[in-house]
Backbone and ligand atoms as CSV (ligand in chain L), in Angstrom:
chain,resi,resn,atom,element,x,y,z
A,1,UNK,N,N,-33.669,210.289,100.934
A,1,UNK,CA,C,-33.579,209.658,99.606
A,1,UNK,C,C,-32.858,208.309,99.677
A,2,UNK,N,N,-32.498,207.841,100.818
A,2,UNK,CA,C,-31.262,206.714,100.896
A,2,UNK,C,C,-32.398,205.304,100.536
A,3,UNK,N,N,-33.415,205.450,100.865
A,3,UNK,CA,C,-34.238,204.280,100.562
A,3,UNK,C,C,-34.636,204.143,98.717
A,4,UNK,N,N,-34.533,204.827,98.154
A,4,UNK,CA,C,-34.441,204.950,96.590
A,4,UNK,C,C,-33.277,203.926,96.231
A,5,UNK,N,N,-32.883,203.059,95.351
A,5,UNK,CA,C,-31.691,202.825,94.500
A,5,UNK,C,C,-31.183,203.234,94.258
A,6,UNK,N,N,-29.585,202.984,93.895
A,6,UNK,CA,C,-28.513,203.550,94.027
A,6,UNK,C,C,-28.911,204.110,92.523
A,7,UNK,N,N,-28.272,205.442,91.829
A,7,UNK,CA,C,-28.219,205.474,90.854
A,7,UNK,C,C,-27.481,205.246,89.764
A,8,UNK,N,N,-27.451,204.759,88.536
A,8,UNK,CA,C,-26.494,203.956,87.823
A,8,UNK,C,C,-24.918,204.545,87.460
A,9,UNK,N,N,-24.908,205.605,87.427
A,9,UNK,CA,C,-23.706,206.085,87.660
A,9,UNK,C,C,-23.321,205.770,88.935
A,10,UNK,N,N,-23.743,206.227,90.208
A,10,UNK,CA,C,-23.528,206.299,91.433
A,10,UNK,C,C,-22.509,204.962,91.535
A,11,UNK,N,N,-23.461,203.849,90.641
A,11,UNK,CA,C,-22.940,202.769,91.111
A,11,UNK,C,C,-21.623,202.224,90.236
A,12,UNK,N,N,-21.571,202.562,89.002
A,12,UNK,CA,C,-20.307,202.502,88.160
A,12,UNK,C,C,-19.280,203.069,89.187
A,13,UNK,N,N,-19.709,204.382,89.542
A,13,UNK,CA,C,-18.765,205.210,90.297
A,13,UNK,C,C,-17.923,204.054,91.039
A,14,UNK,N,N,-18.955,203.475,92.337
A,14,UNK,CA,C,-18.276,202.562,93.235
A,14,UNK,C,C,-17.687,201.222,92.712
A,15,UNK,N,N,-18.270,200.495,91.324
A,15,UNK,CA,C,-16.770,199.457,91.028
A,15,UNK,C,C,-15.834,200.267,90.750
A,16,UNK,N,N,-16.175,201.111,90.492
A,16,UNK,CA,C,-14.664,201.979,89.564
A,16,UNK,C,C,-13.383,201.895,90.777
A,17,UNK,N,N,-14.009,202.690,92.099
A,17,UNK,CA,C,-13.479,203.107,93.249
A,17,UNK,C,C,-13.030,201.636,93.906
A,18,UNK,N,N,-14.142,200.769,93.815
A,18,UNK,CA,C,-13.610,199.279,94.371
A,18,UNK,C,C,-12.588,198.661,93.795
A,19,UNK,N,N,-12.722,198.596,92.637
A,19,UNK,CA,C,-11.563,197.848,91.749
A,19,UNK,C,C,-10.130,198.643,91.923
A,20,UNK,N,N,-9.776,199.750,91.931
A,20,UNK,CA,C,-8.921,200.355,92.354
A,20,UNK,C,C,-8.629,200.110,93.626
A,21,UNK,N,N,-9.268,200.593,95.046
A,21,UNK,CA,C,-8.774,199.990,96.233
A,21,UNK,C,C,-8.128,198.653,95.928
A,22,UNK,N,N,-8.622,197.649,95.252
A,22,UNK,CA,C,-8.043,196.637,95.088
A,22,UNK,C,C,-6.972,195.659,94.486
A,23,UNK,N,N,-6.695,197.043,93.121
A,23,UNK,CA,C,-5.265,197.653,92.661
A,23,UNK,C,C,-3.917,197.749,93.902
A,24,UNK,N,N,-4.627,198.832,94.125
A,24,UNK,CA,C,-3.803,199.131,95.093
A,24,UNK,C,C,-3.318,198.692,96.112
A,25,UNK,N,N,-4.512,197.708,96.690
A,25,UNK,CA,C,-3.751,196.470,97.721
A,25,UNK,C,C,-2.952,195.836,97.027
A,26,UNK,N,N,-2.991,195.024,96.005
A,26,UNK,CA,C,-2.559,194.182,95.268
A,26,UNK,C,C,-1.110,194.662,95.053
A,27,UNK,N,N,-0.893,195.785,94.746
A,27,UNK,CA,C,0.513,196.775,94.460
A,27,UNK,C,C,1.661,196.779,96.108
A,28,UNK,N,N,1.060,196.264,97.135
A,28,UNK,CA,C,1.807,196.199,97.601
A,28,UNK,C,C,2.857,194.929,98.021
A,29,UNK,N,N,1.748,193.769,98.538
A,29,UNK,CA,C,3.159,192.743,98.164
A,29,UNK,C,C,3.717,192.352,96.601
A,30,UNK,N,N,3.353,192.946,96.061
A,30,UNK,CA,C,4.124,192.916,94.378
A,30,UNK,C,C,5.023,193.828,94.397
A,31,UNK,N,N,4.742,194.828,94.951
A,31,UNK,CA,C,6.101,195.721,94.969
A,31,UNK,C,C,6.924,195.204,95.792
A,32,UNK,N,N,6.522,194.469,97.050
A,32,UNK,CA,C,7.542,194.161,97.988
A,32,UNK,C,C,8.305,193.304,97.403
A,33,UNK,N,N,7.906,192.571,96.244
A,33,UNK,CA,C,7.981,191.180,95.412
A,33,UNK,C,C,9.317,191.803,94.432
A,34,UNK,N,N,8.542,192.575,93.836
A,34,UNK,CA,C,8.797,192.935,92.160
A,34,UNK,C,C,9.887,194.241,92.620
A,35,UNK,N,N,9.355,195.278,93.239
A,35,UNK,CA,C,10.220,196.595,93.180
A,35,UNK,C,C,11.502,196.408,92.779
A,36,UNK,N,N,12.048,197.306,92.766
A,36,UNK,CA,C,13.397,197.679,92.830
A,36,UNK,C,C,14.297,198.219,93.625
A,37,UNK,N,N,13.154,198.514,94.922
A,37,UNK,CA,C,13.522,199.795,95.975
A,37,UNK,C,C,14.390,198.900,96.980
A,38,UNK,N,N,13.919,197.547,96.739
A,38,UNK,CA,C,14.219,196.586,97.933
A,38,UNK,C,C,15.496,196.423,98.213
A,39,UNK,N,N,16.408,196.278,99.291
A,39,UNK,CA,C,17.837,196.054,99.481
A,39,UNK,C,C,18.704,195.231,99.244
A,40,UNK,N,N,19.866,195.562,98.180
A,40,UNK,CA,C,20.370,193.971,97.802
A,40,UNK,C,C,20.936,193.812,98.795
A,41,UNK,N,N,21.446,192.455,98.698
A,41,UNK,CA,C,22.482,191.806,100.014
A,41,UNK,C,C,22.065,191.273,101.141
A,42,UNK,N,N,22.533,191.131,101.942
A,42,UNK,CA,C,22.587,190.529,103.100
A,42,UNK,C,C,22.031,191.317,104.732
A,43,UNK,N,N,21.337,190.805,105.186
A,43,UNK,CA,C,21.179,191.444,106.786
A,43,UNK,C,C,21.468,190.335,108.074
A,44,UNK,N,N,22.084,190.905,108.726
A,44,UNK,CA,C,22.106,190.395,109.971
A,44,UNK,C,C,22.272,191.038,111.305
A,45,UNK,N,N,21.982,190.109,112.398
A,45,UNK,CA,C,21.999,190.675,113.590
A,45,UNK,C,C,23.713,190.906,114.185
A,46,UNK,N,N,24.007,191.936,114.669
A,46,UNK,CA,C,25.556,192.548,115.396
A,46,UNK,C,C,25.868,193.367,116.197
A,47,UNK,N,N,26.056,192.851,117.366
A,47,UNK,CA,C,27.033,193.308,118.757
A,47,UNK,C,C,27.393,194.758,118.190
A,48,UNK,N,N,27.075,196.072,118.329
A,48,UNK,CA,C,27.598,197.088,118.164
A,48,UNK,C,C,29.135,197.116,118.019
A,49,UNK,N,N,29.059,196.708,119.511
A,49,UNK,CA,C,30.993,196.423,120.338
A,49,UNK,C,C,31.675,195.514,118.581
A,50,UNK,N,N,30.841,194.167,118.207
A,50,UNK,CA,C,31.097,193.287,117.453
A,50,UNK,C,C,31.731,193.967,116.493
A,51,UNK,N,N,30.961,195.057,115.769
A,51,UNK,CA,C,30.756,195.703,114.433
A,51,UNK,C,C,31.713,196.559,114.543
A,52,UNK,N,N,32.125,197.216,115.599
A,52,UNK,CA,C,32.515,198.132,115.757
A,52,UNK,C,C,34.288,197.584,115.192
A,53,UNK,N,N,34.666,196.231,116.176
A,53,UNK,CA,C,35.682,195.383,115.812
A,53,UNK,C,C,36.049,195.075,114.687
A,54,UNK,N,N,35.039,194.681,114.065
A,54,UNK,CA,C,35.344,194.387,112.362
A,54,UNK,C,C,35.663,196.023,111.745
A,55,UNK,N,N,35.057,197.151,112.018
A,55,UNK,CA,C,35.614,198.322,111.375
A,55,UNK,C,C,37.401,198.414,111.159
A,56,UNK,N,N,37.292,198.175,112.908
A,56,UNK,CA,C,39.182,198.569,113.050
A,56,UNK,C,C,39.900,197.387,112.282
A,57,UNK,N,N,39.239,196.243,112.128
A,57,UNK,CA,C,39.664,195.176,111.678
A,57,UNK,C,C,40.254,195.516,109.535
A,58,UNK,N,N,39.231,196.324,109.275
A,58,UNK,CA,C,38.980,196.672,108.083
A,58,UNK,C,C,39.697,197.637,108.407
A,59,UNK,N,N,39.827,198.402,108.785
A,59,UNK,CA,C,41.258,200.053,108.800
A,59,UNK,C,C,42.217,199.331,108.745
A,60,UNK,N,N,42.885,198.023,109.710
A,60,UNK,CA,C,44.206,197.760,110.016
A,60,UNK,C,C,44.503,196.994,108.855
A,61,UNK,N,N,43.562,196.322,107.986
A,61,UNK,CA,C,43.893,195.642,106.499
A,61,UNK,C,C,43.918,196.384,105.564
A,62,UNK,N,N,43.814,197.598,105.542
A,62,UNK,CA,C,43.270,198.298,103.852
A,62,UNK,C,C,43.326,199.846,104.548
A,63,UNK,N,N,44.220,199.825,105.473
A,63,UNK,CA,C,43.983,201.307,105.574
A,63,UNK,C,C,45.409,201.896,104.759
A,64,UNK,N,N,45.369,203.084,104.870
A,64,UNK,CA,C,46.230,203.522,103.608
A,64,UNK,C,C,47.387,204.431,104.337
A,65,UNK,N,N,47.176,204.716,105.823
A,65,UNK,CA,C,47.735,205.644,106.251
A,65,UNK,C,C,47.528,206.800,106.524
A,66,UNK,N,N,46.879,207.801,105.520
A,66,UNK,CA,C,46.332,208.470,105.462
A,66,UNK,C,C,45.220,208.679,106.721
A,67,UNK,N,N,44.625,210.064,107.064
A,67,UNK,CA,C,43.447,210.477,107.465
A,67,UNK,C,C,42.714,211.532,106.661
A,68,UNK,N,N,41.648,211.432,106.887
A,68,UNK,CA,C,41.226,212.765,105.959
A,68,UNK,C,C,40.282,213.224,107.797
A,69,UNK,N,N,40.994,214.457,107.666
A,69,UNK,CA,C,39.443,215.068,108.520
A,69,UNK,C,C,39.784,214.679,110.273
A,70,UNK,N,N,40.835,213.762,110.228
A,70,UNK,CA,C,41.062,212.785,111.519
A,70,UNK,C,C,40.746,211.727,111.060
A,71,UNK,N,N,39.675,211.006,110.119
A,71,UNK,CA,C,39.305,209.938,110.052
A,71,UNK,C,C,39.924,208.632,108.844
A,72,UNK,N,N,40.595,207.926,109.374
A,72,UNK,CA,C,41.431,206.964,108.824
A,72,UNK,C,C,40.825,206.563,107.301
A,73,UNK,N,N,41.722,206.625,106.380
A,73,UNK,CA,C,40.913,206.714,104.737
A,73,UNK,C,C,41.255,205.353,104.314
A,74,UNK,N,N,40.825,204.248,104.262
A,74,UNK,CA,C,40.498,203.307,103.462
A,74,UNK,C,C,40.586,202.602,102.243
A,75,UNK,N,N,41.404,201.328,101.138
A,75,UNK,CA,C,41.381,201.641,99.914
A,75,UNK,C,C,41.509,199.874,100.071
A,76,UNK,N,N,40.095,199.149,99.811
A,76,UNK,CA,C,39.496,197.927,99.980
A,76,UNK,C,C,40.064,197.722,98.651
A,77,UNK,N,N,40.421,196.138,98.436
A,77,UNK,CA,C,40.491,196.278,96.839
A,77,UNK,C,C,39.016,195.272,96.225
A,78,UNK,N,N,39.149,195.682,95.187
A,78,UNK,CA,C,38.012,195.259,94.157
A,78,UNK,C,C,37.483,194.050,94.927
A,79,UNK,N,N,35.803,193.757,95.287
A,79,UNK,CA,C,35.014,192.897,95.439
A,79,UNK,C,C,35.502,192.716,97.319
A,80,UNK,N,N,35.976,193.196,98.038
A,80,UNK,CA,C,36.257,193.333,99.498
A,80,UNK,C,C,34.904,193.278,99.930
A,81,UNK,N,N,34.272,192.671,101.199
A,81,UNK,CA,C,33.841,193.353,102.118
A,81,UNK,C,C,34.341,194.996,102.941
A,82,UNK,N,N,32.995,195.840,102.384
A,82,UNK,CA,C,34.130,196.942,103.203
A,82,UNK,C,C,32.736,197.885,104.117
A,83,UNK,N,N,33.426,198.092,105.343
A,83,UNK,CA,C,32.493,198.454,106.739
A,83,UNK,C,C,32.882,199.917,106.663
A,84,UNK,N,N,31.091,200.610,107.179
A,84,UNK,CA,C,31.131,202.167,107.117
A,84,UNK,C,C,30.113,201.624,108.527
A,85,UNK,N,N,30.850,202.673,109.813
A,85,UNK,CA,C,29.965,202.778,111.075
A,85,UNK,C,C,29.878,204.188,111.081
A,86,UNK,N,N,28.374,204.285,111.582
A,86,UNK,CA,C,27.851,205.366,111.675
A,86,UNK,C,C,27.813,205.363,113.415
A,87,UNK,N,N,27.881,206.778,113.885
A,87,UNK,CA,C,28.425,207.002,114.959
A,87,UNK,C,C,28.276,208.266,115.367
A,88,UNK,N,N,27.512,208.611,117.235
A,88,UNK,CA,C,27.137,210.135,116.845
A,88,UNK,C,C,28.632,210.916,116.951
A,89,UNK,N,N,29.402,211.781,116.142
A,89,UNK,CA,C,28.787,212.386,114.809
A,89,UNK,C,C,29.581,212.299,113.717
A,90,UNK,N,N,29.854,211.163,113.165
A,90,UNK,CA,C,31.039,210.824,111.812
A,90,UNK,C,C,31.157,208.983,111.616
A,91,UNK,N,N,31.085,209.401,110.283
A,91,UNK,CA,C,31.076,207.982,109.250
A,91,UNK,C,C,32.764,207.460,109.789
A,92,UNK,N,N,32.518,206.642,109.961
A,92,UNK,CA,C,34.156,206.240,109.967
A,92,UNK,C,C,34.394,204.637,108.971
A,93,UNK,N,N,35.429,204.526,108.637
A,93,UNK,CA,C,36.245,205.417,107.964
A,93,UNK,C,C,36.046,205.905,106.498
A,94,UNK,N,N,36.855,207.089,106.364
A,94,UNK,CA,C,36.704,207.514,104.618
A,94,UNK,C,C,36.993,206.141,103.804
A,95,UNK,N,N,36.036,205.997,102.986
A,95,UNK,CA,C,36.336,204.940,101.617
A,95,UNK,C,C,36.736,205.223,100.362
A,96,UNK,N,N,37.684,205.321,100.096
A,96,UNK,CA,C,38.164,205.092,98.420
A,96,UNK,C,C,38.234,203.711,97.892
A,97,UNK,N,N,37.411,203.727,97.201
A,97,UNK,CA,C,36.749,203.038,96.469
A,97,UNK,C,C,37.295,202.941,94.911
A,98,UNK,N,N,37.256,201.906,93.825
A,98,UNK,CA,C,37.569,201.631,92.236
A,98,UNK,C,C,36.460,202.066,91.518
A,99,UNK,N,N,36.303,203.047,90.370
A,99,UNK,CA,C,35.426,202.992,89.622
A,99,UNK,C,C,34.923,201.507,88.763
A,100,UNK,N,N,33.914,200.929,88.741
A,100,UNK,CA,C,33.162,200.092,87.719
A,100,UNK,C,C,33.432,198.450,88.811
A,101,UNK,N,N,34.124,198.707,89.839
A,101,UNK,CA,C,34.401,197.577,90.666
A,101,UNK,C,C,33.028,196.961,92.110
A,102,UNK,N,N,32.985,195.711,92.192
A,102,UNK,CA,C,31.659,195.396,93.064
A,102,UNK,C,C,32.264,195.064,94.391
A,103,UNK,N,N,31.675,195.795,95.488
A,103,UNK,CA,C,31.851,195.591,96.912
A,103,UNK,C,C,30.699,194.959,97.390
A,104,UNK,N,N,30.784,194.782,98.785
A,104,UNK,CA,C,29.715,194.430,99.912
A,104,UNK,C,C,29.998,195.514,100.835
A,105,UNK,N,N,28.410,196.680,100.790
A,105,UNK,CA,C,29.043,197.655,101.658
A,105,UNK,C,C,28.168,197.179,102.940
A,106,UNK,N,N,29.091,197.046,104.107
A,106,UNK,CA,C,28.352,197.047,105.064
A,106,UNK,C,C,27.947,198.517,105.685
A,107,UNK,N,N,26.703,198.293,106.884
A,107,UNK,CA,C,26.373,199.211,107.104
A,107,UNK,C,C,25.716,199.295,108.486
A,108,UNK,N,N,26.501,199.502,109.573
A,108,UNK,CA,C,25.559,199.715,111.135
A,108,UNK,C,C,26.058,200.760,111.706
A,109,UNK,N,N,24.906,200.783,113.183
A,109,UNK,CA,C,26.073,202.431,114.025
A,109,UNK,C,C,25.978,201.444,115.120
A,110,UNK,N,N,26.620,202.640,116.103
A,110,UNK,CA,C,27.031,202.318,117.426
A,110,UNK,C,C,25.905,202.120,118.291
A,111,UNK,N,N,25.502,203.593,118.385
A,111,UNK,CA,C,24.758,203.957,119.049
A,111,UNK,C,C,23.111,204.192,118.422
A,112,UNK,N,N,23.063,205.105,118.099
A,112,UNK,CA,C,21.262,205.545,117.842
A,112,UNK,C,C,21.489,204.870,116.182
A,113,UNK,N,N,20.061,205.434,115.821
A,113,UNK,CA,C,19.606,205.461,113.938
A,113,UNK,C,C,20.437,206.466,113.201
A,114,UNK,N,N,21.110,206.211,112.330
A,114,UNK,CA,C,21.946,207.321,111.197
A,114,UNK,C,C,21.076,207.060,110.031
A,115,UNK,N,N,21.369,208.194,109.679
A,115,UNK,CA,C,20.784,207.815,107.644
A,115,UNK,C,C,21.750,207.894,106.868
A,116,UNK,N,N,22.340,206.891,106.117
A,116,UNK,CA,C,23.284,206.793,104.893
A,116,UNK,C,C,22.566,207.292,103.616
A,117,UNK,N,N,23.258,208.575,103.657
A,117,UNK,CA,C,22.876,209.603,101.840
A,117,UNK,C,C,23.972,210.078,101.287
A,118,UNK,N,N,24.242,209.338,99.673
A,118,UNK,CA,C,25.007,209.314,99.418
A,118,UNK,C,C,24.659,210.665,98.580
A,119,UNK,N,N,25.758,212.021,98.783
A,119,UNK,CA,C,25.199,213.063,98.192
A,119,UNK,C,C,26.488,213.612,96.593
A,120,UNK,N,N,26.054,213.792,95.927
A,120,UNK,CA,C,24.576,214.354,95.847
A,120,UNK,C,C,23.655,213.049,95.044
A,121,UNK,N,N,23.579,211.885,95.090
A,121,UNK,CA,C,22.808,211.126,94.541
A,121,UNK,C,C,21.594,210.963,95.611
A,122,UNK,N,N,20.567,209.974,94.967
A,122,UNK,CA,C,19.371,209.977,95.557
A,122,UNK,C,C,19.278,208.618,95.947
A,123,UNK,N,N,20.428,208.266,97.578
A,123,UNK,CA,C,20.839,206.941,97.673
A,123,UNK,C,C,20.785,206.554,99.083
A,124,UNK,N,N,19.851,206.045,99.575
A,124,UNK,CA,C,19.460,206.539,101.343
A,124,UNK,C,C,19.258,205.070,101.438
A,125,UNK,N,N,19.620,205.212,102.926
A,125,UNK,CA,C,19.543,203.672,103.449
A,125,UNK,C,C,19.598,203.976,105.029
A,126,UNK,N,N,18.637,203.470,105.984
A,126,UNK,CA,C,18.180,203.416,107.314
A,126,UNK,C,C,19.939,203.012,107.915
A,127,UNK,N,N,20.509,203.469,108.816
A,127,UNK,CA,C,21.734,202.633,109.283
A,127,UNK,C,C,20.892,202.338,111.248
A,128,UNK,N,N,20.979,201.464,111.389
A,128,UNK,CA,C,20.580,201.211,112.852
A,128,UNK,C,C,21.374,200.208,113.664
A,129,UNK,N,N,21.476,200.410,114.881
A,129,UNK,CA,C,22.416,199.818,115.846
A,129,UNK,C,C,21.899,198.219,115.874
A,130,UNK,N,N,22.738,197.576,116.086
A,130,UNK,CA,C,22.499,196.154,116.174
A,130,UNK,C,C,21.891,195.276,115.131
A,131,UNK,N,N,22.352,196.037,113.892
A,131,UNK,CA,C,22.100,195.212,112.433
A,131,UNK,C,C,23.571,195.734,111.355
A,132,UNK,N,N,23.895,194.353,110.784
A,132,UNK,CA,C,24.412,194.876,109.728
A,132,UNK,C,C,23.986,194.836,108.439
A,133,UNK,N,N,23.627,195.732,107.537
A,133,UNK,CA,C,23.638,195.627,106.382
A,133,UNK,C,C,24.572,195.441,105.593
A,134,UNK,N,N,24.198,194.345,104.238
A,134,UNK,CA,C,25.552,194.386,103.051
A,134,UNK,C,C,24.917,194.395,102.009
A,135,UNK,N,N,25.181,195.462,101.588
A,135,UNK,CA,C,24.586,195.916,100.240
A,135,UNK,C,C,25.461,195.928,99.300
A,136,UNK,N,N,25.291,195.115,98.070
A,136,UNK,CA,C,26.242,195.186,97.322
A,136,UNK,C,C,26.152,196.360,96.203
A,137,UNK,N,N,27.189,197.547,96.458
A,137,UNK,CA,C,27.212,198.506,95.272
A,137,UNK,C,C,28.569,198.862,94.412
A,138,UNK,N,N,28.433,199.245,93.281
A,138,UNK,CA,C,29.121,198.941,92.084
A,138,UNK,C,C,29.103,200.669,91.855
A,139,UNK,N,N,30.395,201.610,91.994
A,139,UNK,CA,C,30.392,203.257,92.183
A,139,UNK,C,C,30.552,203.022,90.466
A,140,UNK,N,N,29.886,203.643,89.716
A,140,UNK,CA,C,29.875,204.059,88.473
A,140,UNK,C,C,30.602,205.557,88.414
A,141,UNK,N,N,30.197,206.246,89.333
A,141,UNK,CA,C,30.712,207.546,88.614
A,141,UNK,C,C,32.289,207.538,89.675
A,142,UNK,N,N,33.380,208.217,88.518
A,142,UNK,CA,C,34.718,208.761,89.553
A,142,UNK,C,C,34.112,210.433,90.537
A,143,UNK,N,N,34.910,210.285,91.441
A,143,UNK,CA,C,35.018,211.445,92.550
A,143,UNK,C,C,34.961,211.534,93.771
A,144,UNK,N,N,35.002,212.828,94.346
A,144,UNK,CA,C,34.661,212.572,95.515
A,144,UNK,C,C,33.101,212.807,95.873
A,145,UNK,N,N,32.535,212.382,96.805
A,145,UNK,CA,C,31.289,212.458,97.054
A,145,UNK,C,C,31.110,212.068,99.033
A,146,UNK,N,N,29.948,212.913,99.760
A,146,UNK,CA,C,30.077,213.540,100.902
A,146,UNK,C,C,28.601,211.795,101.200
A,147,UNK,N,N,28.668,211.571,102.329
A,147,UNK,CA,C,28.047,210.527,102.997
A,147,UNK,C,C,27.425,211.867,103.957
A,148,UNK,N,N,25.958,211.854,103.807
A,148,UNK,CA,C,25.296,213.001,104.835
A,148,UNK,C,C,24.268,212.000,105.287
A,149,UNK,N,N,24.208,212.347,107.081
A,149,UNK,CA,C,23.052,211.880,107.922
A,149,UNK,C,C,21.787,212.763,107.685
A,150,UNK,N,N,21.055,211.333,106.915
A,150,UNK,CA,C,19.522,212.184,106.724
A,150,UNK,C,C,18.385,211.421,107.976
A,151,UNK,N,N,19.182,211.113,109.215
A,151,UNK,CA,C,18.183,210.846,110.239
A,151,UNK,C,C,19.008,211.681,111.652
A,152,UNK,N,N,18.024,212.557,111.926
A,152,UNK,CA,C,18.239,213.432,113.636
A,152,UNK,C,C,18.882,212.267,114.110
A,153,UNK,N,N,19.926,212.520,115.070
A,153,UNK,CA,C,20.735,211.647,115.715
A,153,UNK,C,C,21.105,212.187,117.320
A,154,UNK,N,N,20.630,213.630,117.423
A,154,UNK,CA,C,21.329,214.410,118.373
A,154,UNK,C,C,22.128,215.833,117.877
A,155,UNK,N,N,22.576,216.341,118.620
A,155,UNK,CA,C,22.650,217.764,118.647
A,155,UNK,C,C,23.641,218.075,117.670
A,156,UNK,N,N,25.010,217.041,117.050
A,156,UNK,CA,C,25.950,216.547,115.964
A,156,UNK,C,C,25.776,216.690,114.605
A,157,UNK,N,N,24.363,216.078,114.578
A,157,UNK,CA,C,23.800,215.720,113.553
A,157,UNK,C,C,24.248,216.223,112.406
A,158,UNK,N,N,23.769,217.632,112.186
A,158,UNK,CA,C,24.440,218.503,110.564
A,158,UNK,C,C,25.634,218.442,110.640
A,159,UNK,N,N,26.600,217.978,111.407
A,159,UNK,CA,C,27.889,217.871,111.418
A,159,UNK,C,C,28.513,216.455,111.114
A,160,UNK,N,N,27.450,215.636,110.920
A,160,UNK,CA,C,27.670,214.197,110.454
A,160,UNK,C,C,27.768,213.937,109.034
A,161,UNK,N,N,28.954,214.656,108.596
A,161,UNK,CA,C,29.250,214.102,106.747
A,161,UNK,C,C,30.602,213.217,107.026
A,162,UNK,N,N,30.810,212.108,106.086
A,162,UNK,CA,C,31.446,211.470,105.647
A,162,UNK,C,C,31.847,211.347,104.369
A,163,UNK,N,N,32.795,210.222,103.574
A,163,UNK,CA,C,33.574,210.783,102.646
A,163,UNK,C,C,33.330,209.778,101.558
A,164,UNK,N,N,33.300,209.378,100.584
A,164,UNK,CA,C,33.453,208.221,99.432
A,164,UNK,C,C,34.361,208.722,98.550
A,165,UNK,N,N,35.448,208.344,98.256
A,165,UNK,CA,C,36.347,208.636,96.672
A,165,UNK,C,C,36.064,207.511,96.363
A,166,UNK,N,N,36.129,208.117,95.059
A,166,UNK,CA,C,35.972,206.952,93.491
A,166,UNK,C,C,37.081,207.058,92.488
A,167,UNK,N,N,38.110,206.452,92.756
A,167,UNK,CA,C,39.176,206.919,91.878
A,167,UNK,C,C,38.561,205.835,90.051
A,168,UNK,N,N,38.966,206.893,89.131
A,168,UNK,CA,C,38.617,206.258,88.057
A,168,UNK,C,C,38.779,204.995,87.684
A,169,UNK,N,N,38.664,204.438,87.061
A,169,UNK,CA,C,39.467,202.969,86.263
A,169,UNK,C,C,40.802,203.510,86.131
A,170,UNK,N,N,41.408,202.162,86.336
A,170,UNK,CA,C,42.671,201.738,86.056
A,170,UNK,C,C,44.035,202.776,87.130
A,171,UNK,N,N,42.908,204.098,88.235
A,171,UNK,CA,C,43.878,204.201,89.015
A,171,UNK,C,C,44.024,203.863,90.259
A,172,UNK,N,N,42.785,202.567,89.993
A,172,UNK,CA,C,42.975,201.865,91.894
A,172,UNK,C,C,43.837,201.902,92.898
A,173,UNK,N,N,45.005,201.840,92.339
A,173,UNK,CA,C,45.972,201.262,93.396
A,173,UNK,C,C,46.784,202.421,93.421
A,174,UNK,N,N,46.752,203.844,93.132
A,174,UNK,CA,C,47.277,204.989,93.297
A,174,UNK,C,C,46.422,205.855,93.581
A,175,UNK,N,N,45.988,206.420,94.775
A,175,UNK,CA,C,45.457,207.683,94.717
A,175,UNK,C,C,46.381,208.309,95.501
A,176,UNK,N,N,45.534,209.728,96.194
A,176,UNK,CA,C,46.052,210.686,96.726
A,176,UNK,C,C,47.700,210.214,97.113
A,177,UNK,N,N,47.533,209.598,98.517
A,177,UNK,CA,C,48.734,208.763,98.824
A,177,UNK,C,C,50.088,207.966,97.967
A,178,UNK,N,N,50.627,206.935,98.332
A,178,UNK,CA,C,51.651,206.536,97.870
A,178,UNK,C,C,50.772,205.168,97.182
A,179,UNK,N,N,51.761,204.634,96.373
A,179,UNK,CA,C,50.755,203.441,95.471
A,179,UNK,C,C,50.789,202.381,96.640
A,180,UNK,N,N,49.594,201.332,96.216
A,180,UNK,CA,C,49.316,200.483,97.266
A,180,UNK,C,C,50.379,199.789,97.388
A,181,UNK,N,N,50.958,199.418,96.312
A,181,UNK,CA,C,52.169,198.738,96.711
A,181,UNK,C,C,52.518,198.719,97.218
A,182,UNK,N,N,53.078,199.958,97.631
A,182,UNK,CA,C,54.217,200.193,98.844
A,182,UNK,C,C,53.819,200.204,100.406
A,183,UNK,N,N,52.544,200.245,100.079
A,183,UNK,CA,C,51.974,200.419,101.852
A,183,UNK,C,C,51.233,199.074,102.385
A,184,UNK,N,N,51.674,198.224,101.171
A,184,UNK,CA,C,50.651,196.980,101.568
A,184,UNK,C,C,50.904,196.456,102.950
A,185,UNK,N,N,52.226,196.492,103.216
A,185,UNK,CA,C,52.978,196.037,104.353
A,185,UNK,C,C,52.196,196.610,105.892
A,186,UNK,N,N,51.769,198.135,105.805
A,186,UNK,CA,C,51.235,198.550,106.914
A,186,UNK,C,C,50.345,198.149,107.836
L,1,LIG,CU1,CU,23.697,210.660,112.389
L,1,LIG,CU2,CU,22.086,212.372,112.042
């Protein structure tokens, strides 16, 4: 029957189907354009060893004294650059963080691919060796909340949670610990 004409539906059928394929191409550099999914901030290329430097660099300015877990806890103030390395198997270091306040979070590992998931939100971001990401995010909600690797890393892996506090408004400069004041010196 292929030597017959198409039949008139047949053929509505196929603009229908064409014009759509062509939707749908169209939907992708517009999303790449337009979305929302896309990453704010900054990327660049970084020396693991490099990145790794700026972490301790960021503990020895803003660290609080404290450890949680073993891992040195953190308290950047409002609008800081502040560095999370992923590492097989732990975020280092814990971040306490200001409610309603804007950072630059950076973001690389050492070694292999980590996945940054901020739980329980629906907040994932690729972490990979020899890039830094700076994403600028603004913690709306107070608490604590767990940093889980949602990329296989090695045998560690489910054992790779990390930490975010969000102390409310107006108690930045006091949490768990002693007020910043007093430890600014450290
Ligand atoms: Cu890191 Cu899985």
């Amino acid at each position: 029957m292929w030597w017959k004409p198409v039949h008139r539906s047949e053929r509505i059928w196929f603009t229908i189907a064409f014009i759509w394929c062509m939707i749908l191409f169209a939907m992708m550099p517009l999303w790449h354009l337009r979305g929302g999914q896309n990453p704010s901030g900054t990327r660049a290329r970084v020396e693991p060893s490099a990145y790794v430097a700026r972490v301790q660099q960021f503990v020895r300015d803003y660290g609080t004294g404290a450890t949680d877990g073993g891992i040195p806890v953190v308290a950047p103030p409002a609008g800081a650059d502040i560095y999370l390395l992923g590492a097989q198997f732990q975020w280092t270091p814990v971040l306490q963080l200001e409610q309603g306040a804007e950072y630059t979070l950076h973001l690389s590992s050492l070694d292999v691919n980590h996945g940054f998931n901020l739980f329980p939100f629906n907040v994932n971001f690729q972490v990979v060796p020899g890039y830094d990401y700076g994403l600028r995010v603004i913690p709306t909600e107070a608490g604590s909340y767990s940093i889980l690797c949602n990329e296989f890393c090695g045998i560690g892996h489910h054992l790779m949670v990390g930490r975010v506090i969000v102390n409310p408004v107006g108690t930045a400069s006091a949490p768990e610990a002693s007020p910043a004041a007093a430890g600014g010196g450290q």
